[in-house]
Wavefront OBJ file of the C-alpha trace (Angstrom):
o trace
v 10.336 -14.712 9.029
v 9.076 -11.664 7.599
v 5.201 -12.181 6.838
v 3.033 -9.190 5.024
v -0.550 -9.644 5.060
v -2.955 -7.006 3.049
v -6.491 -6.831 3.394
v -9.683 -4.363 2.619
v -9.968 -4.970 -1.003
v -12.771 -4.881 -2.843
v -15.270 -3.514 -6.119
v -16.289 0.533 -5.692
v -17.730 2.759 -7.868
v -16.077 5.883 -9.078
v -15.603 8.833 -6.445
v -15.310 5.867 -3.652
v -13.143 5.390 -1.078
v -11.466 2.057 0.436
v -8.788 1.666 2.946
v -6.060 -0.963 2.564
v -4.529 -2.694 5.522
v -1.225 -4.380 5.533
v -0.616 -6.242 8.922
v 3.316 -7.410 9.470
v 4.950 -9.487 11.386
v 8.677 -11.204 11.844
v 10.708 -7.841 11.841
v 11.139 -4.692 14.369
v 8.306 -2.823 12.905
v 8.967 0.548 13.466
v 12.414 0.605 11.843
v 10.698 -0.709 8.394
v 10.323 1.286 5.123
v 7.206 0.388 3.871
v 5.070 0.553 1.025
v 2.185 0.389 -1.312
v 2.537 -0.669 -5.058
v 0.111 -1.722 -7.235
v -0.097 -3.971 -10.620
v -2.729 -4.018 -13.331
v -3.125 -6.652 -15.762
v -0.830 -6.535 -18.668
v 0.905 -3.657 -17.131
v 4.276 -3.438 -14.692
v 3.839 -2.652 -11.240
v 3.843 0.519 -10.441
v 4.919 2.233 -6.299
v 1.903 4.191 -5.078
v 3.320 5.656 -1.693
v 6.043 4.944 0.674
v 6.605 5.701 4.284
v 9.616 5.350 6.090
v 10.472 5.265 10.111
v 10.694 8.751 10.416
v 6.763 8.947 8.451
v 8.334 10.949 5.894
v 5.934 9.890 3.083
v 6.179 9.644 -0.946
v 3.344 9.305 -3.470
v 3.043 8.551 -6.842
v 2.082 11.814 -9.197
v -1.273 10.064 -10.020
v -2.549 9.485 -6.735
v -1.060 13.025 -4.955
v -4.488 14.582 -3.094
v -6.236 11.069 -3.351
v -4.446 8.878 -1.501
v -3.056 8.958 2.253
v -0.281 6.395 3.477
v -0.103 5.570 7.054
v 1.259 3.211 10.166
v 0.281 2.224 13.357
v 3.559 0.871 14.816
v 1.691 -0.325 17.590
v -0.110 -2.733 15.722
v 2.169 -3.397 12.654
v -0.122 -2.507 10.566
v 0.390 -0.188 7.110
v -2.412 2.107 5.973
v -3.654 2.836 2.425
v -6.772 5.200 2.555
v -7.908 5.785 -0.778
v -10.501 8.328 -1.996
v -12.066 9.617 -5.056
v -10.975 6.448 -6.839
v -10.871 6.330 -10.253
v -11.127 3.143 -13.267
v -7.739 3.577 -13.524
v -6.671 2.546 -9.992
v -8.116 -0.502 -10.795
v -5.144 -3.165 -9.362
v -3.300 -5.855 -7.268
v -2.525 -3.765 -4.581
v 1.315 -5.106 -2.438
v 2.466 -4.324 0.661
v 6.108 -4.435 0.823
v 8.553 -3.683 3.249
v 12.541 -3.081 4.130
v 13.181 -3.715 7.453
v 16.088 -2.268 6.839
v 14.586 1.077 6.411
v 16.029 2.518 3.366
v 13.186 1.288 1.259
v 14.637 -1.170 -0.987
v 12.065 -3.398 -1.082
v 12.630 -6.780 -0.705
v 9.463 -8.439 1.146
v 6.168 -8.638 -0.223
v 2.485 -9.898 0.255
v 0.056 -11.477 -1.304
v -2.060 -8.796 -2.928
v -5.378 -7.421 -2.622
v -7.784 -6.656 -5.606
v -9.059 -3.623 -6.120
v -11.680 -2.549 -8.916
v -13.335 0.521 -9.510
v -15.948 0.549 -11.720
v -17.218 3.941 -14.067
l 1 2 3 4 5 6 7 8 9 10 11 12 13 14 15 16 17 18 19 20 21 22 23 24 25 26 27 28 29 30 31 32 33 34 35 36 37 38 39 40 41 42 43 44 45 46 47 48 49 50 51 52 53 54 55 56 57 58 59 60 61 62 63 64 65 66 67 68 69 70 71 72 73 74 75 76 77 78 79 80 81 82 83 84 85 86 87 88 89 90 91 92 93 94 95 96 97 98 99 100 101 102 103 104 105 106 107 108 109 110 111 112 113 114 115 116 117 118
């Protein structure tokens, strides 16, 4: 049973930094595509960044030079380091994951707020 738990949320000023963790469990880890997405209210969700098994790494446009995706397969744990945050970051943040590895999504978690405030 594929599980996805994010964590490190929170409320930042502008020009702040957080870092997002995603721990997994119920799938060979290091095979996975994962990935970051994000959802603000009255708005569709939206990818941020993507890694897949061989860390070859994708980022949305608006977030290029801000944010950094990462993995620590030994711990099954997803990475989102985020810096010089703006308002408009201001979302659920979702893990998600394809243990199949061709990152087509299929597994999320729960969410994790953030808010950055001007």
């Amino acid at each position: 049973q594929v599980q996805l738990v994010e964590s490190g949320g929170g409320s930042v000023q502008a020009g702040g930094s957080l870092r997002l963790s995603c721990v997994a469990s119920g799938y060979t880890y290091s095979t996975a595509c994962m990935g970051w997405f994000r959802q603000a209210p009255g708005k569709e969700r939206e990818g941020v960044a993507t890694i897949d098994s061989a860390g070859r790494t994708t980022y949305a446009d608006s977030v290029k030079g801000r944010f950094t995706i990462s993995k620590d397969n030994a711990k099954n744990t997803l990475y989102l380091h985020m810096n010089s945050l703006k308002p408009e970051d201001t979302a659920m943040y979702y893990c998600a994951a394809d243990p199949g590895g061709l990152c087509l999504f299929g597994y999320w978690g729960q969410g994790t707020q953030v808010t950055v405030s001007s």
